[in-house]
Phi, psi and omega in degrees: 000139218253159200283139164295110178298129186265078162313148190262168165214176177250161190220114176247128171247192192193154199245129203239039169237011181287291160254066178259335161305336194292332187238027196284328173275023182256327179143135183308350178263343172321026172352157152275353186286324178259007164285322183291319176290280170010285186281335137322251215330339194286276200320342201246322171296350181257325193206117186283350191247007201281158183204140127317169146215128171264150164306133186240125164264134176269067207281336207274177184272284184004118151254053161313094188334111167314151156228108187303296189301335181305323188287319202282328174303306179295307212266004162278248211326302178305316176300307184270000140276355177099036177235113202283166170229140209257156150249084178300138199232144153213154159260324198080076120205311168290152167219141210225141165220090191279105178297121198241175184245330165205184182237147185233170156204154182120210172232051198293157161281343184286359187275292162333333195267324188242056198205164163284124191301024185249007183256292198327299171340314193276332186322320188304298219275015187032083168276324210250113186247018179217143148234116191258167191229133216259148147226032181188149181209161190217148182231123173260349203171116183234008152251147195293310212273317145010290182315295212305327212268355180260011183232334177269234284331311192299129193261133146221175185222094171260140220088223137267019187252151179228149199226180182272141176268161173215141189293012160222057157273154147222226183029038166274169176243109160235171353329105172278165188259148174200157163223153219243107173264350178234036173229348190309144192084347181299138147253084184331287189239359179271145198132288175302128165250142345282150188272008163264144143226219204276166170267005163288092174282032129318337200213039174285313188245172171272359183277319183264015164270323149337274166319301148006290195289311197292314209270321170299330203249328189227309167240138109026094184295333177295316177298321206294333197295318181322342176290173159263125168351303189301310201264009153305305186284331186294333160322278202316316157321285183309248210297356168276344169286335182286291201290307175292105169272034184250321180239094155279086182228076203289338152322313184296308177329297158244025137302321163297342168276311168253035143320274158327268182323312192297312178284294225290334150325320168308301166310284204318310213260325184305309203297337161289305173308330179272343177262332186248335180217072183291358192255049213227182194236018188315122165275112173238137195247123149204178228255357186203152163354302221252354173303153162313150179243160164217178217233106161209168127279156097351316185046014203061045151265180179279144209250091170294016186256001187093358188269136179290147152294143174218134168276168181320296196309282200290039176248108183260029185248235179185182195245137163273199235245002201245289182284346169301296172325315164302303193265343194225339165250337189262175176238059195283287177265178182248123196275334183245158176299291195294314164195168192325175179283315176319309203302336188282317199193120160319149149254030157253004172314124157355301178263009146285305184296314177306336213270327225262332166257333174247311187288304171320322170291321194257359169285288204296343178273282154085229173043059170302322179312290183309293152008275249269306157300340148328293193295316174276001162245015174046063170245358226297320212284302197283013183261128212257125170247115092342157189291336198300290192313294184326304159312308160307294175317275166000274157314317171320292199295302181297325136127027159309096179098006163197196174265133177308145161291334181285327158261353170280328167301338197269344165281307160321344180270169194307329176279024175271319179316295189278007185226300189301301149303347168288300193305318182312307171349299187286326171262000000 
């Protein structure tokens, strides 16, 4: 089977203290990255075909070569596959995503003229040593641990080896080349209509007037960060899908809730195991990395499903909410060779008392299990959901009228004291 193409993008970070007398009376928090959107957004109202060219500055002595032609190359390729290419922005407290049409170098004046007049300062020293040229930009994220968990999305590679980027790599080279392995398929922006809006960005769009609604009335933006990328948009699906009255299409809905409870579930209990015991002899059998996974032996029979051994570290897939609960809180199997399921999770631990009391209550009120086999035998039309079900659910997860169930699992797991409150910390 021929490999599935992986557009490459670019990852720029920025020091937004570079100019900060320049924007200080605009608000502290001002940037050139929201000088920059900004003065797009003027421009797409007067002229839909209209561009930026953001600045990549080459601040370090090091000279090291751009490798021009290489960058013009990636952004070729991806264009004759039919994939646009992003330019990911960061401070580590914003995270930024720009749609660009090419990348330039030099010291044209026309870069300069179609740039923020904060580029000018550097002309003398020919500083700027990349210019991509932007024709749509978006702010995904204005809180840091937020950011953060959208800067590991990002793959880069040297060599043959490919690692995670993180707000605490250093000695990188940018423009780094990345690929979004858990954003793959996102299409930012083609689609929206119309594509100028407010220039508020709390209200650019209707997905982030969604998110907007979601951070205000119910979780917490600070709380909302605490998700996984994945099951933000799937929230944020379901209710822009909720908010559209052409699809009450309520069985699908709330399959997206649980959906949602599943990876985060997921994170919470794979992601803890890969961080405290990346060294364990834990087997997960599926048929590829990134497949549903399930908890067997063999025993030297024949393994008829077609499936692999994977060890824990190198399993990027899941479980569903049935076999986490069973097999990594329960004591159904024995998942290591060496030692019991307790040695993993206490069973007075936090996320044992939860899973065993509020996730148990409300999978039995429900009746999620069932779902979730309906729904994997595409029978989901005959499982009779009303909007009254959808809602209850909803309302749970999302924390209407009480704390979301979704961030009371991301408090409970054993990394939240020690990871989750340090980023809060840091930011």
């Amino acid at each position: 089977m021929e490999k599935k193409f992986e557009p490459t993008h670019f990852y720029v970070i920025f020091d937004p203290y570079l100019n900060n007398d320049e924007f200080s009376a605009i608000g502290e928090e001002y940037s050139q990255a929201h000088a920059f959107a900004n003065l797009l957004k003027q421009r797409l109202q007067n002229d839909s075909d209209s561009y930026l060219y953001w600045g990549k500055l080459s601040l370090s002595k090091k000279k090291e070569k751009i490798p021009q032609s290489h960058y013009k190359e990636t952004i070729r390729v991806n264009q004759k596959k039919g994939y646009p290419t992003y330019l990911y922005i960061s401070d580590f407290r914003n995270f930024w995503v720009a749609k660009i049409e090419s990348i330039e170098f030099g010291n044209d004046n026309e870069y300069y003229e179609n740039a923020l007049p904060f580029f000018r300062k550097w002309e003398k020293d020919n500083a700027v040593e990349a210019w991509f040229k932007v024709t749509d930009i978006d702010l995904l994220s204005k809180v840091s641990n937020e950011t953060h968990q959208y800067i590991k999305c990002l793959q880069s590679e040297s060599g043959h080896t490919r690692f995670t980027v993180t707000p605490f790599l250093s000695n990188l080279r940018y423009p780094l080349e990345v690929k979004d392995e858990d954003l793959l398929g996102i299409n930012y922006f083609d689609g929206v209509s119309p594509k100028v809006f407010e220039l508020n960005f709390d209200h650019k769009s209707f997905e982030n007037k969604i998110k907007n609604i979601i951070t205000k009335y119910s979780i917490h933006e600070e709380d909302f960060s605490l998700l996984t990328n994945s099951v933000k948009r799937l929230i944020i699906t379901a209710e822009m899908d909720y908010f559209d009255d052409r699809l009450h299409n309520w069985p699908a809905l709330y399959f997206n809730y649980y959906k949602a409870l599943e990876l985060q579930l997921n994170d919470v209990i794979l992601g803890y195991l890969k961080k405290s015991h990346p060294d364990s002899d834990i087997t997960i059998y599926a048929k590829g990395p990134k497949e549903k996974g399930t908890i067997h032996c063999y025993h030297g029979g024949r393994n008829t499903r077609g499936e692999r051994p994977y060890p824990l570290i190198e399993f990027h897939g899941g479980f569903s909410i049935d076999t986490l609960l069973k097999h990594f809180l329960g004591n159904a199997t024995k998942l290591s060779n060496n030692k019991p399921n307790s040695y993993f999770f206490d069973k007075d631990s936090n996320l044992v008392r939860f899973a065993n009391n509020e996730l148990s209550s409300f999978l039995s009120r429900n009746k999620f299990i069932q779902t979730r086999n309906i729904y994997s035998h595409d029978d989901i039309e005959e499982f009779d959901v009303t909007e009254f079900h959808f809602k209850k659910v909803r309302n749970e997860l999302l924390g209407l009228g009480r704390e979301s169930l979704l961030i009371q699992l991301s408090k409970a797991s054993p990394l939240y004291d020690s990871y989750y409150l340090e980023n809060k910390k840091a930011s």
